[in-house]
C-alpha angles and dihedrals in degrees: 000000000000090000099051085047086053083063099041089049082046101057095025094064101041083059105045091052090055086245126152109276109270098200136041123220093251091048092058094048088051090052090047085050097044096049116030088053128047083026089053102051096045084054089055095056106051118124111252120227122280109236091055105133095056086066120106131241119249125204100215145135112269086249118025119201104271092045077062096056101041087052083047094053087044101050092050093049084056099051096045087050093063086037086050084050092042090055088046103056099036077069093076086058098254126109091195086055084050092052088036088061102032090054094049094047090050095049096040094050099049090049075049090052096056091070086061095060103050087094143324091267118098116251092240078060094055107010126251091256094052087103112049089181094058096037084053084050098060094034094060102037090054081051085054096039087050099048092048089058097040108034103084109222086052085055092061095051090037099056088231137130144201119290133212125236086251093051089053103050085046082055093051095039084051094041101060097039083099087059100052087034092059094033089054092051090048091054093050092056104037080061083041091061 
């Protein structure tokens, strides 16, 4: 859900602000493709914890308020992470470079968010290859996400170009800011309990 809310904040500002468009509708389903698959799979099959069955019960609501308004933040984070890449590369003149590093922002931190969503523990708590599957998934889906930006005639149906060293390393810093934002947040209320 938070990733579906970063698109929708995406696309929704731009437009509000009366800005270019940042992404282009393939690139959104590509994004859609990339992300709420191989991700989810890998989610799926993650072991669950051992001591399961000793857990109670609880009589609540599938999401309870404050998972609403976690998926909403972070949602938000993620959205104003693609519109942050897509400033950034308008700079160098050039609205494609602009889309080029707002959809790969967009696709990269959402594989990165998945990582947030294996359990409430921190990943300094568990460690980021306890789960291979997952691990496959984003691998994977940063090798897609790349060849789609550097093959040549995928950069013709995606709507992509070329980055720079500098551009790229601009797309991976802004990526995994989810990771160390939620991790951060993890870390805050495992002290708070």
């Amino acid at each position: 859900l938070s990733n579906n809310i970063g698109e929708i904040v995406t696309i929704f500002v731009a437009r509000w602000f009366a800005w270019p468009v940042p992404l282009l509708p393939i690139q959104l389903l590509w994004v859609n493709l990339l992300t709420d698959s191989l991700p989810a799979i890998a989610l799926g099959l993650y072991k669950g914890e051992a001591d399961i069955l000793r857990h109670r019960l609880k009589e609540t609501a599938v999401l309870s308020r404050s998972d609403g308004w976690r998926i909403l933040w972070e949602g938000l984070m993620i959205g104003f992470l693609a519109l942050t890449a897509f400033g950034l590369g308008q700079r160098s003149g050039n609205l494609t470079v602009g889309r080029t590093m707002a959809f790969s922002v967009l696709a990269i931190s959402q594989l990165v968010h998945a990582f947030n969503m294996r359990k409430e523990e921190t990943v300094l708590q568990k460690g980021m290859l306890e789960n291979r599957w997952l691990d496959l998934a984003f691998l994977v889906g940063v090798g897609l996400q790349a060849m789609v930006v550097v093959c040549k005639p995928l950069q013709h149906i995606f709507g992509v170009t070329t980055l720079t060293t500098a551009q790229w390393g601009m797309v991976f810093g802004l990526s995994f800011l989810p990771l160390l934002v939620v991790e951060g947040e993890k870390r805050a209320l495992s002290f708070r309990k």
